[in-house]
N, C-alpha and C positions, 0 to 999 in steps of 0.2 A: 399662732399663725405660722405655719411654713414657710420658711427665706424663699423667695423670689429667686428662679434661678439664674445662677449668677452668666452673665454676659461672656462667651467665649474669648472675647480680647482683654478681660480682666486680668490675666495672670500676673503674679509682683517675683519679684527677685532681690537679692540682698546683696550688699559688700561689706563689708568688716577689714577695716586695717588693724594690725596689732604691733605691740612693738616687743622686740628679744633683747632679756633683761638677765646680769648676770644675779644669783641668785641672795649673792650674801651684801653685793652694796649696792645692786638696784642700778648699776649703770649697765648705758647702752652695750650691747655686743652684737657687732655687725655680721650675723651667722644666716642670713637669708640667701646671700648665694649658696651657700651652701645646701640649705635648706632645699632649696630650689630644686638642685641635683636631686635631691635623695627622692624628691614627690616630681620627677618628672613625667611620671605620667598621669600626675593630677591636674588636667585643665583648668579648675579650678583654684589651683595657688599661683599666685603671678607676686615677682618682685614689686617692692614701692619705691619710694624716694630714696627712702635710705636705706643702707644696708645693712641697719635694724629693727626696718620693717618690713613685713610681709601681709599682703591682704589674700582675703577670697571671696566669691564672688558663687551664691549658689545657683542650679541650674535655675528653668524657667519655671516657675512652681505654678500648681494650682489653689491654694491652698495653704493657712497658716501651720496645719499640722505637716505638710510636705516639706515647709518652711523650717521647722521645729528640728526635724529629723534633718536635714542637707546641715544647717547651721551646726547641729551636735557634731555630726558626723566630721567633718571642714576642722569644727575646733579641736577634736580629740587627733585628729592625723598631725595637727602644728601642734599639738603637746608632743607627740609622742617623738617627731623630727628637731622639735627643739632639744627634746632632752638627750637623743642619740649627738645634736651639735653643744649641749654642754652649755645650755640657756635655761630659763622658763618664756613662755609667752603669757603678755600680760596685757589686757583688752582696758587701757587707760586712753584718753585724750589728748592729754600729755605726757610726755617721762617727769616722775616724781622726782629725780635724780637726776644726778650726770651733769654734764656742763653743756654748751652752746652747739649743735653742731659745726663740724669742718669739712669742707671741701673732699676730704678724703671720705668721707662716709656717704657719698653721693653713690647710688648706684651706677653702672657704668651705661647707662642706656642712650640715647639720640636724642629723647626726648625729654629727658631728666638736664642734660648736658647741655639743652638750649633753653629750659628753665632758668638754669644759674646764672646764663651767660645774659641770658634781659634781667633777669631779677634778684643780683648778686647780693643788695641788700634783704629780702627775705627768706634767706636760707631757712632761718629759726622757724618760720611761719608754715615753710613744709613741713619739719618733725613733729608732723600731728597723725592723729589718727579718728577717722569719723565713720559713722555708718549711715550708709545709702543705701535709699529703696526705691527699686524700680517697678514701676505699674503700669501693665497696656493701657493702650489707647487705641481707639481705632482710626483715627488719624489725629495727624500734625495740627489741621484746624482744630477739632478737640481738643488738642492735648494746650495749644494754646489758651482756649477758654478755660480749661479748668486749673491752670496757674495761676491766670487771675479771680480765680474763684479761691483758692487755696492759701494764697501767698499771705493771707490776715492771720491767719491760725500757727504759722512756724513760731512761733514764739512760746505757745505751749507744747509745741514739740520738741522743741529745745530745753526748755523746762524738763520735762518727765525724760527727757534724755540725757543732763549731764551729767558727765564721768570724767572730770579732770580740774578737782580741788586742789593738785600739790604741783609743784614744779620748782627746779633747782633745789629740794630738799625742804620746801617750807608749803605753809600755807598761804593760798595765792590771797584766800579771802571771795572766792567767784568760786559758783559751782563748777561753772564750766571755763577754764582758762582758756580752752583751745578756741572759744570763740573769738574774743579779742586779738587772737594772734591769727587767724584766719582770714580775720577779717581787715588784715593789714593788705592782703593780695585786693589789686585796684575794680578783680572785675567781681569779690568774695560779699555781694552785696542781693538784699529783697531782688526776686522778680520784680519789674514791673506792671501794667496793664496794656497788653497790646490789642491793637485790632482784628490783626490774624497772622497767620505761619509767614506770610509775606515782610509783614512787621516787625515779627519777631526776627526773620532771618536776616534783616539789614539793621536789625542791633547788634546782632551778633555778628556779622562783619564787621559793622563801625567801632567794636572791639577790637577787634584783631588787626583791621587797618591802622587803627590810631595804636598800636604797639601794646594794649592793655593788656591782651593775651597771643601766645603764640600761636594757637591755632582755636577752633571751634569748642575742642576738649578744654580748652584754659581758659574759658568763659565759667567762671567758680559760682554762678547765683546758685540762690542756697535752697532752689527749686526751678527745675528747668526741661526743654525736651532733652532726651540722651540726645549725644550725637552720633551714637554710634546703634541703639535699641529704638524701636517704637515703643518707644515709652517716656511717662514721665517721672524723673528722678529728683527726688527729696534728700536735700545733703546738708540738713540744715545740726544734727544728731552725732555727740560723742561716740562713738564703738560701744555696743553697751559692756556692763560689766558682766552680766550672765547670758546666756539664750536666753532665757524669758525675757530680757532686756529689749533684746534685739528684737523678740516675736511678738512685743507688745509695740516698738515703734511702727515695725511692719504691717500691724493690724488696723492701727492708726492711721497710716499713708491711705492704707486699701479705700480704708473707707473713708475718708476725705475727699479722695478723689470719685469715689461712687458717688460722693454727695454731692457733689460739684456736677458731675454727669447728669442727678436727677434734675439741681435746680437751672441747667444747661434746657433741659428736655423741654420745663415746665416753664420757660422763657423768663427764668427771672434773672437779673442783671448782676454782673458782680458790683462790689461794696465799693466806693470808689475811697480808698482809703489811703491817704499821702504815706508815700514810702517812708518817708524820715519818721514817721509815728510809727509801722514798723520795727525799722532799725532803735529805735529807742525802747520799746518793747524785747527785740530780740535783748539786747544789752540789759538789761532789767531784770529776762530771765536769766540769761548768764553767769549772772553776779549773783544774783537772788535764788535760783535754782526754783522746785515746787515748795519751797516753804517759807517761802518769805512776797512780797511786795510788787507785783507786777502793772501793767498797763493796756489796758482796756483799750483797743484800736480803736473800737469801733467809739468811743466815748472821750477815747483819752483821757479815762480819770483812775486815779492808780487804784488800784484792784488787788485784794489775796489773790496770789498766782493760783493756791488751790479751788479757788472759785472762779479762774479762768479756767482753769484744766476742766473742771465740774461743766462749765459753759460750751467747752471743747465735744465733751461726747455730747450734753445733749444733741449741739449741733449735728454729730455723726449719726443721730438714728436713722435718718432716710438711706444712708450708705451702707450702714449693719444690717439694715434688713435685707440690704440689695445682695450681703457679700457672705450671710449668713456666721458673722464673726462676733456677734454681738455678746455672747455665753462668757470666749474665750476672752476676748478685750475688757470686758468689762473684770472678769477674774483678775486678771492680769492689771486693771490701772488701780484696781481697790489694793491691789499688794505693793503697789507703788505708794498709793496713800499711806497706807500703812510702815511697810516697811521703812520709808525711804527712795531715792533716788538712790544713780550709782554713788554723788559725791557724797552724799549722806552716809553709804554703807565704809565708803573709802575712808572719811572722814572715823569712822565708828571703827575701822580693825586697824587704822593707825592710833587709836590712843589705845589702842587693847594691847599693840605691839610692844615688846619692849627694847627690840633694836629690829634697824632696818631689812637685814634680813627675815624676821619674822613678816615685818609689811609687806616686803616684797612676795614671799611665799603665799601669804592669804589671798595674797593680789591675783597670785596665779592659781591658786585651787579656786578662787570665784570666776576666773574667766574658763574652765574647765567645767564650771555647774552648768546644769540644765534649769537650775530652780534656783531663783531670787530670796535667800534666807531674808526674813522679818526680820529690821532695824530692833535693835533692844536699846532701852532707856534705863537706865537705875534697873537692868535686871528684869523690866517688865518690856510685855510688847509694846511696841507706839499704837 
């Protein structure tokens, strides 16, 4: 059957934070202003937190192959600017390396600078890097209904996305470190279930009034409307470690949110399912990643994560047919089953490594891939 053509408000968008890593000991090198100069006429690179990170942000796409190509193109221009400043860029969750940030490696910006000043204790909890996906909506009422249609499923999104196993030089033991420390930020928590944009917009005030966040943008839920895009954005995802990472989470949002749209259409109601079950799911994957132990929302009873993720697309066929992505996603999560996640692949070229320099360089030729090499085992494929 022929994909259903897709909805003209559907288009998604991406961001990718990354971080600038010297090459031989893996520690920070603060070279994005720098950086910054050299791609000034790249709208799409914008300073981050720190001034050993830099993100981008690709145009308004149609399409995951449009997506595929923006995302290559973004990352090959921050290799080629990092290496003119004398870095690699390396697309991790967390730095494997380095010590704590300081003050001094804050970017110089207004907004950064009134971060530190409310939230001097989580400096550490910025030096992260995550990937977000933006998806139309055709309004705000919408875009609310389908958050609380979506907000059960982040936990296997998290899952098939983490990428940051190592920090301060060791194993954290959690696929995904950067959730935990993300999750330290007061407003870095599940959407809720609102009634409608009216609802949602006086939570998000009573954030920012009660000092949680400085402004709209520092409302961290880990699925929410942009504040700034008609769209709804998904930021629950380490930066992956390849493009195919990234264009397999992207593919994922799309049609989560198509499927959300259909059972909107077709008047059925979201799952009314307690946030703290949730958040114990999201933590479950975190720690567990796709290969280990997870928690069944809708059941609360612990679950192979890879048979939530299996639960996952089934869920998504109403949205794949909608978004015509079904060929490329499904390609794309069977190489995830197979291969590994990132922290799995991270995990696999740190014991191949045999000094840290080695790790760090593998780090950076896989954030430079367009294609997710299969995890090997004893020499065989998984």
């Amino acid at each position: 059957m022929a994909p259903r053509p897709v909805d003209p408000w559907r288009t998604l968008g991406v961001e990718e934070e990354f971080f600038l890593v010297d090459a031989e000991t893996g520690n920070a090198v603060a070279g994005a202003p720098e950086m910054a100069r050299l791609l000034a006429d790249e709208p799409a690179v914008t300073p981050e937190f720190m001034r050993y990170q830099i993100e981008t942000a690709t145009p308004v796409c149609a399409g995951l192959g449009q997506v595929r190509a923006e995302l290559d193109r973004l990352r090959r221009l921050l290799v080629g600017a990092a290496d003119r400043v004398g870095c690699l860029l390396v697309a991790t969750g967390v730095l494997p390396f380095d010590t704590p940030p300081t003050l001094s490696a804050v970017t110089d910006l207004p907004r950064y600078r009134d971060l530190v000043d409310r939230f001097p204790g989580l400096l550490s909890s910025a030096s992260t890097c995550g990937c977000h996906v933006h998806v139309g909506v055709p309004s705000r009422e919408v875009g609310v209904q389908v958050l609380s249609r979506i907000r059960s499923w982040l936990p296997q999104l998290l899952a098939v996305g983490a990428n940051s196993p190592f920090a301060m030089g060791r194993d954290t033991g959690w696929d995904s470190w950067r959730h935990p420390m993300w999750s330290r930020w007061p407003t870095a928590r599940p959407p809720e279930i609102w009634a409608d944009a009216g609802h949602y917009d006086a939570a998000v005030r009573h954030l920012v009034d009660s000092g949680a966040a400085v402004d709209p943008r520092g409302v961290y839920w880990h699925a929410r409307l942009s504040p700034r895009y008609p769209t709804v954005e998904v930021r629950i995802a380490d930066v992956g470690l390849s493009v195919d990472d990234a264009v397999l989470l992207a593919g994922l949002v799309r049609a989560l949110v198509a499927t959300a749209v259909e059972e909107l259409r077709a008047g059925r109601p979201a799952p009314a399912v307690p946030t703290a079950r949730i958040a114990a799911a999201l933590s479950a994957a975190a720690r567990h990643g796709l290969g280990g132990p997870g928690i069944d929302v809708f059941s609360g009873d612990v679950t192979a994560q890879r048979q939530l993720f299996q639960d996952l697309l089934d869920h998504l066929r109403p949205g794949l047919e909608v978004t015509g992505d079904a060929d490329e996603v499904e390609r794309l999560a069977g190489g995830v089953v197979l291969g590994g996640s990132g922290a799995d692949r991270q995990r696999e070229m740190r014991a191949a490594s045999a000094t840290t320099g080695e790790f760090v360089m593998a780090l950076a030729a896989a954030t430079a891939a367009s294609r997710a090499p299969e995890l090997t085992v004893d020499g065989n494929d998984r």
